[in-house]
C-alpha positions in Angstrom: 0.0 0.0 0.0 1.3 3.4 -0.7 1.6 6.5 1.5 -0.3 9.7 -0.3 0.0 13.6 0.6 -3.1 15.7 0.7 -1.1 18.4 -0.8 0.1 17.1 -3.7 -1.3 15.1 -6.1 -0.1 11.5 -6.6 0.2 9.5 -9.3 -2.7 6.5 -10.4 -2.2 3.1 -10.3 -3.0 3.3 -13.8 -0.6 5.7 -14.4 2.3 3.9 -12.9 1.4 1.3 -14.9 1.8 3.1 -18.0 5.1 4.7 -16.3 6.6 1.3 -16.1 5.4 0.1 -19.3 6.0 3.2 -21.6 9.1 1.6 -22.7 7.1 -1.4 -24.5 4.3 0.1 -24.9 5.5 3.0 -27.1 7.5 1.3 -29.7 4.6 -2.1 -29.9 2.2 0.6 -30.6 4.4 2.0 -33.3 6.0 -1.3 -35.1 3.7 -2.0 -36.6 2.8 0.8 -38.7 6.7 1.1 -39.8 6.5 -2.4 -40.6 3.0 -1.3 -43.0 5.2 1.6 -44.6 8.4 -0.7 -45.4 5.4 -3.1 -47.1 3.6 -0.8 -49.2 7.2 1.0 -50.6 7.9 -2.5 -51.3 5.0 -3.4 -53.4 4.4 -6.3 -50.6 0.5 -4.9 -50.4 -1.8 -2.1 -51.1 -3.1 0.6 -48.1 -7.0 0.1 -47.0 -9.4 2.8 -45.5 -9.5 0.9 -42.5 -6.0 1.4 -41.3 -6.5 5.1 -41.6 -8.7 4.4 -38.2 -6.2 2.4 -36.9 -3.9 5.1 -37.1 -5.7 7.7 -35.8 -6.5 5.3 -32.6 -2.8 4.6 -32.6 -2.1 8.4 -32.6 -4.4 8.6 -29.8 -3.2 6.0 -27.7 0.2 7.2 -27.9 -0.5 11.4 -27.5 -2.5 10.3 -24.4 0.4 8.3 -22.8 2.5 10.9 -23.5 0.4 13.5 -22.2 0.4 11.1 -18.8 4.1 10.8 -18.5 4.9 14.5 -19.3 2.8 15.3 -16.2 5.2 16.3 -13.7 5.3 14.9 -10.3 6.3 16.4 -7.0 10.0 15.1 -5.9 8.6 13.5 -2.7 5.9 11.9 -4.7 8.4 10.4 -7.3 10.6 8.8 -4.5 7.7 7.4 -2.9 6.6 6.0 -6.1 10.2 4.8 -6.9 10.8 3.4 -3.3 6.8 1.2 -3.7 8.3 -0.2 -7.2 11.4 -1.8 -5.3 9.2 -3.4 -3.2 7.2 -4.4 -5.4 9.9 -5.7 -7.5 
């Protein structure tokens, strides 16, 4: 269980979650649309309208997270939230 301060805000569960797995999350959201580019240049298959929505939701996913870990967290907070991961770990 984690301590939290009333005066400053803390970070979700959710959000730590994300923290930890930006690092995978990121670059699986990411391959595969580079992988989609590399096949059309190579003749390998032709673009649909459906992977324009795809995109977009990928776009989305990916601004959002961003937006989450740009958020900037209180020192104190961060150790805390550093010091909970090693135990967890």
């Amino acid at each position: 269980m984690r301590a939290t301060s009333r005066t400053t805000p803390s970070m979700t569960g959710f959000e730590a979650g994300l923290l930890r797995l930006s690092g995978v999350l990121v670059p699986a959201a990411l391959a595969p649309w580079a992988v989609a580019l590399v096949g059309i240049l190579a003749g390998w298959w032709q673009p649909e309208g459906r992977w324009v929505v795809y995109l977009v939701g990928t776009a989305l996913a990916v601004a959002g997270a961003e937006r989450i870990l740009r958020k900037e967290i209180n020192a104190q907070v961060h150790a805390d939230l550093l010091a909970n991961l090693k135990q967890e770990l």
